[in-house]
FIBA-340607 format. One line per field, with one value per residue (C-alpha): residue number from 1; residue in three letters; x, z, y negated. Coordinates in steps of 0.1 Angstrom, whole numbers. Layout:
// FIBA-340607
num = [NUM,...]
residu = [ala,...]
u = [X,...]
w = [Z,...]
v = [Y,...]
This chain:
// FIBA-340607
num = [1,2,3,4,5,6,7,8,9,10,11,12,13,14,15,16,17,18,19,20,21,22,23,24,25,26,27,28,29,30,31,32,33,34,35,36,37,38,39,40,41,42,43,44,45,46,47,48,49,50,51,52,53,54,55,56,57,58,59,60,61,62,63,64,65,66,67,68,69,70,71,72,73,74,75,76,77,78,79,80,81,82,83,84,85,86,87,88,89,90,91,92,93,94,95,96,97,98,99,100,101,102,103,104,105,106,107,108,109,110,111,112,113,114,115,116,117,118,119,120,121,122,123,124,125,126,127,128,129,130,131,132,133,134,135,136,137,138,139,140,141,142,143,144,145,146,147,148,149,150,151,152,153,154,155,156,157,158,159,160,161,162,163,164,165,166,167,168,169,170,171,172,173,174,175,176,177,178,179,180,181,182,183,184,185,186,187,188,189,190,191,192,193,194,195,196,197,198,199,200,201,202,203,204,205,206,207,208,209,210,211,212,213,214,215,216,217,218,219,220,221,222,223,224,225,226,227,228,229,230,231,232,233,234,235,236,237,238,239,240,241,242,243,244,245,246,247,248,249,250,251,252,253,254,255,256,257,258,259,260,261,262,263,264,265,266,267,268,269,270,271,272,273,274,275,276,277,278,279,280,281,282,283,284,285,286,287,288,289,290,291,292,293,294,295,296,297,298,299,300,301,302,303,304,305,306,307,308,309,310,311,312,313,314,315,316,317,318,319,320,321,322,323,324,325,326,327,328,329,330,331,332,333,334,335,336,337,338,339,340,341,342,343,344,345,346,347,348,349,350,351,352,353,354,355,356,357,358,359,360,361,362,363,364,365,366,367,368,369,370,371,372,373,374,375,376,377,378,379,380,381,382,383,384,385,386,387,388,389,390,391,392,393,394,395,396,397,398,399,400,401,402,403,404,405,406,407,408,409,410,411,412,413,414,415,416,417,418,419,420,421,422,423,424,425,426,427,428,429,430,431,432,433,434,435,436,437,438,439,440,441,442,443,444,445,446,447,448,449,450,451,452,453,454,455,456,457,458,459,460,461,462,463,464,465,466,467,468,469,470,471,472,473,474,475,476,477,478,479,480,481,482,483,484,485,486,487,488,489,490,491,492,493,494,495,496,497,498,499,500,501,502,503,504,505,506,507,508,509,510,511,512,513,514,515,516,517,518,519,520,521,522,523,524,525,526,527,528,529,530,531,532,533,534,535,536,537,538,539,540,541,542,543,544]
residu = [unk,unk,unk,unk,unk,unk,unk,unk,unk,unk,unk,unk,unk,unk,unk,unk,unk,unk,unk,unk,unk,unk,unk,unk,unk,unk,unk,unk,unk,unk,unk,unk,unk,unk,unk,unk,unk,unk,unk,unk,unk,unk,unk,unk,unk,unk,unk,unk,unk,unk,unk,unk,unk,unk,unk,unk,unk,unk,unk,unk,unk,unk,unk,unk,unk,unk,unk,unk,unk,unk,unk,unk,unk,unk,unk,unk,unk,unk,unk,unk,unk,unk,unk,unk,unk,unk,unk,unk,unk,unk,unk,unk,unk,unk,unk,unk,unk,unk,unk,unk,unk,unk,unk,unk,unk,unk,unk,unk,unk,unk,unk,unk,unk,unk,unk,unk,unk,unk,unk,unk,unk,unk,unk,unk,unk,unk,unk,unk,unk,unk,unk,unk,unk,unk,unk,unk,unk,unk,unk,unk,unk,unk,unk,unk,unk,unk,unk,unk,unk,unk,unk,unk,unk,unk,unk,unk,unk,unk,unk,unk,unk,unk,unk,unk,unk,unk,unk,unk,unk,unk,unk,unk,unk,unk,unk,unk,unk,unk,unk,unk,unk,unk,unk,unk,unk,unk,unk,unk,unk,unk,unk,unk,unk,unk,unk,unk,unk,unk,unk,unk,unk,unk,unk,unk,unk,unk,unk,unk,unk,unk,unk,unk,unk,unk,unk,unk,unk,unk,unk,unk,unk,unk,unk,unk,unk,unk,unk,unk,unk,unk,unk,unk,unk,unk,unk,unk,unk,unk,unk,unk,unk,unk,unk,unk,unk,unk,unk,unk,unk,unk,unk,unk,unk,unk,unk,unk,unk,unk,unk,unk,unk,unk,unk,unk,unk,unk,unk,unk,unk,unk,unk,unk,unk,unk,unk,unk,unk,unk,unk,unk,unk,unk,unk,unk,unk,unk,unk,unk,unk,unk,unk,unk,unk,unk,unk,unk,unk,unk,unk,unk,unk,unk,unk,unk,unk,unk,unk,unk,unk,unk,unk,unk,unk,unk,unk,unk,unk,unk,unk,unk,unk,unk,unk,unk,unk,unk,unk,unk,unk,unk,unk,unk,unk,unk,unk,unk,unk,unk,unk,unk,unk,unk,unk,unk,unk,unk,unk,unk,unk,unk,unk,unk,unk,unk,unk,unk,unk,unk,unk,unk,unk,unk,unk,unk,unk,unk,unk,unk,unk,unk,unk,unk,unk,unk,unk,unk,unk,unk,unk,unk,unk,unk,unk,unk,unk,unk,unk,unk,unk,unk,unk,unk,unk,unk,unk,unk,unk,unk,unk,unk,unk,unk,unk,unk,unk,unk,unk,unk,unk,unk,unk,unk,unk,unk,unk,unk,unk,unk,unk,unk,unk,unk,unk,unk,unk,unk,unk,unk,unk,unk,unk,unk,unk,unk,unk,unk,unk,unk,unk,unk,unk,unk,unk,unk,unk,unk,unk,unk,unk,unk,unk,unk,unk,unk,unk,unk,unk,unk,unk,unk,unk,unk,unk,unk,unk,unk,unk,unk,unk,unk,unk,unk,unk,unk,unk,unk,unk,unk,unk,unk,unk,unk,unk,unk,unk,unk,unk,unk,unk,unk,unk,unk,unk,unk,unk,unk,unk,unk,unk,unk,unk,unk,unk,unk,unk,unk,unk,unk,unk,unk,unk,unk,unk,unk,unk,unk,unk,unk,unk,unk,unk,unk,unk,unk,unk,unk,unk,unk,unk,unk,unk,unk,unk,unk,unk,unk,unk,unk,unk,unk,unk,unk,unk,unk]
u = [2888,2926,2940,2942,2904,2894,2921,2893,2862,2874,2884,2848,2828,2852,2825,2797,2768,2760,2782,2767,2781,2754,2756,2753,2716,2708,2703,2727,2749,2768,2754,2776,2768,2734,2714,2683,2683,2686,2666,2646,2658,2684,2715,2706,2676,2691,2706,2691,2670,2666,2684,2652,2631,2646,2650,2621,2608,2617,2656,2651,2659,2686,2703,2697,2715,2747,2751,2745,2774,2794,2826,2852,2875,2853,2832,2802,2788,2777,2741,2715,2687,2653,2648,2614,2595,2568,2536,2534,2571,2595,2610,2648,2674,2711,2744,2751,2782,2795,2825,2828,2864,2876,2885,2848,2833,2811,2800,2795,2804,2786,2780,2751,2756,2729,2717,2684,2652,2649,2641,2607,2609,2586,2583,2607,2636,2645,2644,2627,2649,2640,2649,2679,2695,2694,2705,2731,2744,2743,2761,2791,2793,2796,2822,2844,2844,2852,2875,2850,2854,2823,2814,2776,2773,2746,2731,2714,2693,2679,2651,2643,2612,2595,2610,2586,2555,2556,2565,2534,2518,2541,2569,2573,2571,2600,2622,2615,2622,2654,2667,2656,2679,2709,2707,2707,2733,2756,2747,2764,2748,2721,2697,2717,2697,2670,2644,2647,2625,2633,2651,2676,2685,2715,2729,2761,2787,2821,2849,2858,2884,2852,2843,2807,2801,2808,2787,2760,2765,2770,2734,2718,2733,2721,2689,2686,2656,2640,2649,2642,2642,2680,2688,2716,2734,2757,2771,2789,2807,2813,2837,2840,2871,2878,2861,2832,2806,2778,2753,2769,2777,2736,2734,2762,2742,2710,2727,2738,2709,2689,2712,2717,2676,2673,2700,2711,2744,2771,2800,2823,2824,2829,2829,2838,2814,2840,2833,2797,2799,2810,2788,2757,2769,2774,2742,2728,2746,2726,2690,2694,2694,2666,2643,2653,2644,2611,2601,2609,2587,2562,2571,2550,2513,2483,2462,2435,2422,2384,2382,2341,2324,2315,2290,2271,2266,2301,2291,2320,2338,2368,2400,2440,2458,2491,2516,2536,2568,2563,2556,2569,2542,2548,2561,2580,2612,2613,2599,2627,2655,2638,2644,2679,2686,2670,2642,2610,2600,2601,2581,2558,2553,2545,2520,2504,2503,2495,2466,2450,2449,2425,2404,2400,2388,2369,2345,2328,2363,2379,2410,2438,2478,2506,2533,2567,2575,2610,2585,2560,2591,2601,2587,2593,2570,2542,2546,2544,2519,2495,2498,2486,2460,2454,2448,2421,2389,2364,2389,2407,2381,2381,2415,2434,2470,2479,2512,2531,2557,2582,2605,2604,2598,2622,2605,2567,2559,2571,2555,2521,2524,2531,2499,2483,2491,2475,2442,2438,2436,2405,2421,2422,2448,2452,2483,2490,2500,2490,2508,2539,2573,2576,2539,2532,2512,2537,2525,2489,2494,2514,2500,2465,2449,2413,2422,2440,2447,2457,2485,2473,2490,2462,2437,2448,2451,2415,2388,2408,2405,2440,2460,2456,2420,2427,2446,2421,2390,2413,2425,2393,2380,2411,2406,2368,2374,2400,2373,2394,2382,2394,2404,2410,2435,2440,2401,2401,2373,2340,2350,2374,2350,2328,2358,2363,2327,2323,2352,2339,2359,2346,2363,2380,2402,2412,2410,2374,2366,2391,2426,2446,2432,2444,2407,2380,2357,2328,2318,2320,2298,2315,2324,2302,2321,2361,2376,2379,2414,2421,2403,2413,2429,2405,2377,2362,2325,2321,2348,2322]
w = [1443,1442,1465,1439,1433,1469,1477,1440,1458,1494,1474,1456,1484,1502,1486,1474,1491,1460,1431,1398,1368,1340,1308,1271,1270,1300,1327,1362,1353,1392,1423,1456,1484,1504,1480,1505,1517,1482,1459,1483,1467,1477,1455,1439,1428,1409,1382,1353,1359,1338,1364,1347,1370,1402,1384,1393,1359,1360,1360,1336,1306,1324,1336,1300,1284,1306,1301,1262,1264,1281,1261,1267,1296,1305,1339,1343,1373,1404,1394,1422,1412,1431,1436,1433,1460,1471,1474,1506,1513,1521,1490,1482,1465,1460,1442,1409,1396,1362,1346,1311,1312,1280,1284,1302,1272,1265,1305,1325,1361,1381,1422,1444,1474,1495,1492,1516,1503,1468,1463,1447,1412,1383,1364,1336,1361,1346,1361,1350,1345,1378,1400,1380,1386,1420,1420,1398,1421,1446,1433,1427,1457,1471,1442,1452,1492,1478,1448,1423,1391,1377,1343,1327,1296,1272,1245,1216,1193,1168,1148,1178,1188,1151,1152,1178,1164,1134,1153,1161,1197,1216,1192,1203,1245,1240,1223,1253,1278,1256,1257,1295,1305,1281,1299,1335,1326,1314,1346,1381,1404,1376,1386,1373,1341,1331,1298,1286,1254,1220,1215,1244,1274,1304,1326,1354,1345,1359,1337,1313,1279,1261,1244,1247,1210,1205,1243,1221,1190,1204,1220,1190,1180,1208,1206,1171,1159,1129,1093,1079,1112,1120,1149,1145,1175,1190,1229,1245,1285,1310,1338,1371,1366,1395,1428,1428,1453,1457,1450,1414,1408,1406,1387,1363,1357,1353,1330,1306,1305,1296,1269,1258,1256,1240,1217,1210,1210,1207,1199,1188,1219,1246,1281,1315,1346,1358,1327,1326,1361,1346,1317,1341,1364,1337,1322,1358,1361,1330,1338,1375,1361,1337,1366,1389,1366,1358,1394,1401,1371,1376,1342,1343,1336,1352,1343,1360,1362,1372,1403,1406,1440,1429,1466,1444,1415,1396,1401,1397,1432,1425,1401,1409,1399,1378,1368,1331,1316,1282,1260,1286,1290,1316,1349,1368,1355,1364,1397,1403,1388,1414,1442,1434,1431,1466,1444,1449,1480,1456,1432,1454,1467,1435,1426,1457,1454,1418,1428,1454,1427,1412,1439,1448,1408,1406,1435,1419,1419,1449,1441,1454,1447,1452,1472,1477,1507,1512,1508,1540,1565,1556,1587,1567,1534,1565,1576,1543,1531,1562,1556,1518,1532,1552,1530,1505,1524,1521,1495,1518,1523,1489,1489,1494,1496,1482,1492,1469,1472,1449,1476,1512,1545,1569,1600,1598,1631,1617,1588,1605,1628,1592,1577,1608,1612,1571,1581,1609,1583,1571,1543,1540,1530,1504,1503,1467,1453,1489,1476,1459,1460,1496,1507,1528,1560,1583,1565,1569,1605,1618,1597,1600,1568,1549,1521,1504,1466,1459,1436,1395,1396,1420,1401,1365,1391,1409,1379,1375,1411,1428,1452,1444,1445,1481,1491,1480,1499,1532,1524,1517,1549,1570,1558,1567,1599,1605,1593,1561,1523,1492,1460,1427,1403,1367,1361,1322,1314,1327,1343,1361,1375,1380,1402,1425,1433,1444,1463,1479,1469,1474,1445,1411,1390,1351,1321,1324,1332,1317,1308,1321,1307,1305,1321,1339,1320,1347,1375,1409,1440,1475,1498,1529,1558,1568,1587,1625,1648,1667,1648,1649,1619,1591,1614,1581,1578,1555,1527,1502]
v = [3168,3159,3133,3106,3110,3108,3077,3061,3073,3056,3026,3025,3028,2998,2976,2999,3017,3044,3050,3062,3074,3063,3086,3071,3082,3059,3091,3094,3121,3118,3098,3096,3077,3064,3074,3076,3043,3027,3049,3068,3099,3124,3123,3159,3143,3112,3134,3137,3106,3069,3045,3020,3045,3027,2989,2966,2957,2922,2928,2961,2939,2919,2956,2966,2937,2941,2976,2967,2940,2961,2968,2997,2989,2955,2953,2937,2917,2914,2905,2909,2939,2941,2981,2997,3004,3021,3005,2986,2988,2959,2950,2957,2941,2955,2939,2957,2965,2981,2990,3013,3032,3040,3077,3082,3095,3065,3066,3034,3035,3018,3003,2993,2979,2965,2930,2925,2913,2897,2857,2852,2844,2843,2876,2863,2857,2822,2788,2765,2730,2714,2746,2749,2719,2725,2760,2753,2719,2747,2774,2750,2736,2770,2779,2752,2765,2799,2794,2806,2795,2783,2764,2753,2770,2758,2778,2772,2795,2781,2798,2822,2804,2807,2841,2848,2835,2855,2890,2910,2897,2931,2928,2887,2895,2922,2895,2875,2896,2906,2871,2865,2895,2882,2849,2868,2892,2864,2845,2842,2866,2875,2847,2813,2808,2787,2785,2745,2744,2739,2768,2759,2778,2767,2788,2791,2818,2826,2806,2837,2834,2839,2805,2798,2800,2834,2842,2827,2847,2880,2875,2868,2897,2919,2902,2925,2904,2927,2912,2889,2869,2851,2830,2803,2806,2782,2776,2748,2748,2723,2734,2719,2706,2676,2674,2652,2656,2680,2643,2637,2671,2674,2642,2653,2685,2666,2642,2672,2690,2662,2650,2688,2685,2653,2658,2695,2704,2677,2701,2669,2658,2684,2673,2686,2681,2655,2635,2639,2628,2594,2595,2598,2570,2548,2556,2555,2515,2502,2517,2507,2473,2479,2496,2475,2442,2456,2464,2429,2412,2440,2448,2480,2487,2509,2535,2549,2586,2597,2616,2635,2642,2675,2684,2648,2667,2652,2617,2591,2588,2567,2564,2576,2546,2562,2541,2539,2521,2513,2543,2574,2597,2607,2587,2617,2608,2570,2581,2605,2577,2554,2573,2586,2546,2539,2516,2539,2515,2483,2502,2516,2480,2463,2484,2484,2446,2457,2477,2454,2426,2450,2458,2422,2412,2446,2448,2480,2502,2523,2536,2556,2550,2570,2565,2584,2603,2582,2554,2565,2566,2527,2505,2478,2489,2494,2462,2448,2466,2459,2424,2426,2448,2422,2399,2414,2413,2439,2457,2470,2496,2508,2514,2551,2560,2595,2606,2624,2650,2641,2634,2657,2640,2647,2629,2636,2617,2587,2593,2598,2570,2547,2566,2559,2526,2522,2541,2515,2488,2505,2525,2564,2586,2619,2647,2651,2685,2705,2742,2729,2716,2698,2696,2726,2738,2715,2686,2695,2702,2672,2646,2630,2633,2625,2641,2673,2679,2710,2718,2722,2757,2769,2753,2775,2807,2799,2814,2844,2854,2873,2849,2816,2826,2837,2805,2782,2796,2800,2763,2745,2768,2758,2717,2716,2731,2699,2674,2672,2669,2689,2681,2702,2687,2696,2712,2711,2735,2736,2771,2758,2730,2762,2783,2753,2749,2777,2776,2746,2723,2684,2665,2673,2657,2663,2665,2677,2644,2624,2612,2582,2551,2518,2509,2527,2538,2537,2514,2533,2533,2520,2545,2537,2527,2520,2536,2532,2525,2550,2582,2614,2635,2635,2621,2599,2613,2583,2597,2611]
């Protein structure tokens, strides 16, 4: 080797653990390095093979797709690769690196260098929108610490989604996977994409020449749909371009995406992050004064949702009080704009007063409503909602509070003491959504609790046994040992109902039994006693 090859080599393995040189075919014509402690093979024993054979199968498409892109004299990444392991083994993760030299022979050189364990992910490798608004609020924050360039591309490809239907069942899940590792390959790091709907995907990239149009139209063209199936394929950016902070960055990114959604691509009128920043706060001004007028007129409406006491047989046990603004279906996003707006607690108080009107009117009804976890930690809701409690009788005693996880809890003493201070007045008090988001064992462990619903996802997961099968039975185990009750959300088929019985589960809630209504459909029977000062965590022997 002469000594302008070794000064290369010392100045490839500067920032790489293994060094590959991947023929056109696919196979590892030359591996240097720790080959061991990435692969698990000897070098001598790389050659000749697929590099796929050491790719998790999850990133094979996205490792596919950049090495597809990859033009002569261009370099690809870093994107982050999960390695295969063997069964039982830690898994492993390394930074991947390419780079196709035009006098190579059609060759792509290539890096690994060790990255620790892999994040969990689904098996697509995309985010969904939620996730990716934070990651992406994230990765810029970072990027401006660093000097990384970053921008928010969005893509649309029209016609790929009814492209899909009509392939052949195998033929449609190897387009998806095709487009899921274009997105990752074009993404910073190889995880900053996300799926949208509607033919729409986002994702973070490095700030390249490239305009987003033609990153969208070469991917339709590697996606290589058979004929006659097209996609129209356009892109749009918004670079960071001012310094806003990290809270409006997220908003900003919210703001697009949902306008992006809502509206496609608005190629007129291309904006940066900075201007979106303004866009959203403007928008934010006019429906703070919308929510915040109809909080203060109650200018909202109920609906009620069955909840069955499955150990009675599916009797009727009581009704989740949901609440809905005009004709939005669902109430997650005013919930969210509330909170971001510091308005949750009025909300959460007017329909409590809301709710209580009810009870008083409707001596046959129990019923349980939600309230945020920003909400909980206010001494001055508690206060105010002891003394409405206060001031409905026997009601009181019909009444539950389910606290949601929309929002985490940083201080769950305080937020015990307020739940306790509620459960004195004779009411009783549910988790929502036990499994997901912020809700986890800590809150089941510092907070003193009659009730548990787990998480919908669990529910879907529960009749086909595996994990969530697992975590249930340990749960509903682990809750009745603490004097606490279960409950099932989103049961929708009578196997489902059937999965959580057995499970041993004590209540269930869905479509099974019935949608939101603007009424409840059935008169309920009283639970039998309130609950005592001073009991202990899910002491309630009367709930049920």
């Amino acid at each position: 080797m002469s000594l302008g090859a070794h000064r290369l080599l010392g100045f490839a393995f500067a920032g790489a653990d293994l060094l590959l040189e991947i023929g056109p075919s696919g196979s590892i014509d030359l591996a240097v390095g720790a080959s061991e402690a990435l692969s698990g093979s000897a070098e001598t024993q790389l050659v000749g093979r697929p590099l796929r054979d050491f790719i998790d199968a999850r990133d094979q498409p996205m490792v596919d797709a950049l090495f597809d892109a990859l033009q002569a004299g261009a370099r690809a990444g870093p994107v982050l690769v999960e390695l295969k392991s063997a069964a039982g083994a830690e898994p492993r993760a390394a930074t991947l690196r390419a780079c196709r030299l035009p006098q190579n022979g059609g060759a792509t050189s290539c890096t690994l260098s060790r990255a620790g364990k892999p994040a969990p992910r689904n098996q697509s490798g995309l985010h969904d929108k939620a996730g990716f608004e934070t990651l992406a609020a994230t990765l810029f924050e970072t990027a401006r610490a660093t000097g990384v360039e970053l921008e928010l591309a969005l893509v649309e490809m029209a016609g790929f989604a009814q492209a899909r239907c009509a392939l052949a069942p195998d033929a449609a899940k190897d387009a998806e996977r095709r487009m899921a590792g274009l997105l990752r390959a074009q993404s910073h790091g190889g995880s900053a994409a996300a799926e949208l709907g509607g033919d729409r995907y986002a994702l973070v990239r490095q700030r390249t020449a490239e305009a987003p149009g033609l990153l969208a139209k070469r991917m339709a063209d590697l996606l290589d749909l058979p004929p006659p199936h097209t996609v129209d394929a356009g892109g749009a950016s918004l670079p960071l371009d001012d310094d806003p902070s990290a809270g409006k960055v997220l908003r900003a990114i919210r703001f697009s995406l949902d306008s992006f959604i809502r509206d496609g691509l608005d190629l007129d009128n291309p904006m940066t992050l900075g201007e979106a920043v303004q866009a959203s706060l403007r928008r934010t001004m006019m429906e703070a004064g919308a929510l915040g007028e109809a909080v203060a007129r109650k200018n909202f409406r109920l609906v009620y949702q069955p909840v069955v006491d499955l150990k009675a047989g599916g009797a009727l046990h009581h009704y989740e009080v949901l609440v809905r603004f005009g004709a939005e279906a669902s109430p997650f996003p005013i919930i969210r704009m509330a909170e971001e707006l510091d308005l949750i607690e009025p909300l959460d108080l007017a329909i409590l007063e809301r709710t209580v009107e009810r009870l008083t009117t409707s001596q046959d009804l129990t019923l349980a409503v939600n309230i945020s976890g920003r909400t909980i930690c206010s001494s001055d809701f508690v206060e105010q909602a002891r003394r409405i409690i206060r001031g409905s009788g026997e009601a009181r005693h019909r009444l539950i509070f389910e606290l949601t996880e929309s929002a985490a809890i940083d201080d769950l003493g305080l937020a015990d003491r307020h739940l306790q201070a509620l459960r004195a007045e004779g009411c009783r008090v549910c988790l929502d959504d036990f499994g997901a988001g912020a809700a986890s064992l800590a809150y089941l462990q510092q907070l003193s609790l009659d009730v548990v619903k787990i998480d919908g996802r669990y529910i879907r997961e529960l009749q086909h046994g595996g994990r969530g099968a697992t975590f249930i039975r340990h749960l509903v185990r682990m809750c009745a040992e603490l004097g606490v009750k279960t409950l099932a959300e989103m049961v929708e088929t009578p196997q489902a109902e059937e999965a959580v019985r057995r499970a041993g589960v004590d209540f269930a809630q869905g479509w099974l039994y019935g949608s939101a209504a603007d009424e409840p459909a059935l008169p309920l029977t009283k639970l039998a006693a309130p609950v005592s000062p001073g009991r202990r965590r899910g002491a309630v022997e009367s709930w049920g």
